[in-house]
Rosetta silent file (secondary structure, phi, psi, omega in degrees, C-alpha in Angstrom):
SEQUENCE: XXXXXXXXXXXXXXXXXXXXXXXXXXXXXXXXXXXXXXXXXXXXXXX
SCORE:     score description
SCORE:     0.000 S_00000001
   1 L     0.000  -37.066  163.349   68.559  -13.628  -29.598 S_00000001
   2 H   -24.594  -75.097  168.376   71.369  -12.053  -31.518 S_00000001
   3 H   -20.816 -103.297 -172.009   68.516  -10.340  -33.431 S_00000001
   4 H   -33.739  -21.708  159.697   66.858   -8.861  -30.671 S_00000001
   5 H   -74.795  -17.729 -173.222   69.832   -7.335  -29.069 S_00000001
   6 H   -73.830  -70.131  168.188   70.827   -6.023  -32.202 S_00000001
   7 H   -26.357  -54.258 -177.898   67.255   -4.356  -32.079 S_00000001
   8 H   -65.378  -45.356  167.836   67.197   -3.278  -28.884 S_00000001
   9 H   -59.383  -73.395  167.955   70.384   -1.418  -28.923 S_00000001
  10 H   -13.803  -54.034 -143.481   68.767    0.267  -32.495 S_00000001
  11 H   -85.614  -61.067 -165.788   65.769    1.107  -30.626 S_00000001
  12 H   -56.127  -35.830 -178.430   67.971    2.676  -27.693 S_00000001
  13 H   -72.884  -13.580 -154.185   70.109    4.697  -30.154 S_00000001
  14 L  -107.571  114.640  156.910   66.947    6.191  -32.147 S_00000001
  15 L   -58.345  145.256 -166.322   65.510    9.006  -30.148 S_00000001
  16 H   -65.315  -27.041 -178.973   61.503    9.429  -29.735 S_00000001
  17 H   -37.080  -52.880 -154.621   61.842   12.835  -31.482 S_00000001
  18 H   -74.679  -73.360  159.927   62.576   10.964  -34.519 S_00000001
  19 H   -29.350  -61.611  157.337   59.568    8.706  -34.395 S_00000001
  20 H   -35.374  -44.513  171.043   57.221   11.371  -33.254 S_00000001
  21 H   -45.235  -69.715 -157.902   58.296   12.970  -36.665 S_00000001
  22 H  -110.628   29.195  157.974   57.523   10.725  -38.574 S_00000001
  23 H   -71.424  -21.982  159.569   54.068    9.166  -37.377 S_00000001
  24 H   -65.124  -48.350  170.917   53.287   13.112  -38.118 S_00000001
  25 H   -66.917   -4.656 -173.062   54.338   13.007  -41.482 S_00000001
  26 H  -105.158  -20.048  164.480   52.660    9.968  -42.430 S_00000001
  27 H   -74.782  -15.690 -176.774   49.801   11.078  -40.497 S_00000001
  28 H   -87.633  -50.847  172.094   49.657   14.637  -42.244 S_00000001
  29 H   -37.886  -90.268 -161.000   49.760   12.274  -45.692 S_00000001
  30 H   -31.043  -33.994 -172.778   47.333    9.828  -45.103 S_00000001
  31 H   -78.404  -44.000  164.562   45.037   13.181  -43.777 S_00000001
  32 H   -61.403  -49.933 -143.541   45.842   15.037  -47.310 S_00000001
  33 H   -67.556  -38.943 -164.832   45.148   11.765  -49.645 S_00000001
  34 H   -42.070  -60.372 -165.030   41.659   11.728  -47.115 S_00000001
  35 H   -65.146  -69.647 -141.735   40.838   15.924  -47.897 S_00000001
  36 H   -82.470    1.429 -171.140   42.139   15.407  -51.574 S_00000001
  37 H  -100.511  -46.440  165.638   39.854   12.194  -52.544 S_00000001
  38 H   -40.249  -52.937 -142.691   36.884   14.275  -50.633 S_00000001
  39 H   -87.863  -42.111 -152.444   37.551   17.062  -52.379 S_00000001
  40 H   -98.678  -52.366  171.704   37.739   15.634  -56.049 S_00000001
  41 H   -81.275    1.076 -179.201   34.185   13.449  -55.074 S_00000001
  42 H   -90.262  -51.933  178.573   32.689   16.852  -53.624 S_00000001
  43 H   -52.470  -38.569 -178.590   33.694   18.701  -57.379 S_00000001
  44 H   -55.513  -61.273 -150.561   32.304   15.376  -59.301 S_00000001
  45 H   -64.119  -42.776 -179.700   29.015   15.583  -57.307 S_00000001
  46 H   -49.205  -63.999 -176.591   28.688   19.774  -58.067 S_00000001
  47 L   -75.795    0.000    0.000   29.648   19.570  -61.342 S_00000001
Protein backbone atom coordinates (compact mmCIF):
# COMPACT_ATOMS: atom_id res chain seq x y z
CA UNK A 1 0.00 0.00 0.00
CA UNK A 2 3.11 1.98 0.70
CA UNK A 3 3.78 1.42 -3.04
CA UNK A 4 0.76 2.75 -4.31
CA UNK A 5 0.78 5.93 -2.40
CA UNK A 6 4.16 6.44 -3.31
CA UNK A 7 2.69 6.17 -6.97
CA UNK A 8 -0.07 8.07 -6.66
CA UNK A 9 1.54 11.08 -5.26
CA UNK A 10 4.23 10.53 -8.53
CA UNK A 11 1.36 10.42 -10.74
CA UNK A 12 -0.14 13.71 -9.05
CA UNK A 13 3.21 15.56 -9.28
CA UNK A 14 3.80 14.64 -13.15
CA UNK A 15 1.70 16.93 -15.24
CA UNK A 16 -0.35 15.53 -18.44
CA UNK A 17 1.74 17.91 -20.62
CA UNK A 18 4.57 15.72 -19.92
CA UNK A 19 2.91 12.50 -20.93
CA UNK A 20 1.17 13.95 -23.89
CA UNK A 21 4.87 14.65 -24.99
CA UNK A 22 5.99 11.82 -24.90
CA UNK A 23 3.26 9.31 -26.32
CA UNK A 24 4.02 11.93 -29.36
CA UNK A 25 7.48 11.24 -29.51
CA UNK A 26 7.26 7.65 -29.38
CA UNK A 27 4.42 7.85 -31.62
CA UNK A 28 6.32 10.12 -34.26
CA UNK A 29 9.19 7.10 -33.89
CA UNK A 30 7.35 4.15 -34.20
CA UNK A 31 5.54 6.25 -37.46
CA UNK A 32 9.26 6.99 -38.95
CA UNK A 33 10.69 3.22 -38.34
CA UNK A 34 6.91 2.38 -40.25
CA UNK A 35 7.73 5.17 -43.48
CA UNK A 36 11.52 4.16 -43.29
CA UNK A 37 11.05 0.13 -43.53
CA UNK A 38 8.29 1.07 -46.42
CA UNK A 39 10.45 3.09 -48.00
CA UNK A 40 13.66 0.80 -48.15
CA UNK A 41 11.01 -2.34 -49.37
CA UNK A 42 9.45 0.22 -52.00
CA UNK A 43 13.45 0.98 -53.39
CA UNK A 44 14.20 -3.03 -53.17
CA UNK A 45 11.02 -3.75 -55.22
CA UNK A 46 12.03 -0.72 -58.06
CA UNK A 47 15.35 -1.51 -58.19
Amino acid sequence: MVILSIAEHFISLSTFEEFKAIAQASNLLSFYLKYHLLNTLLLKSTV
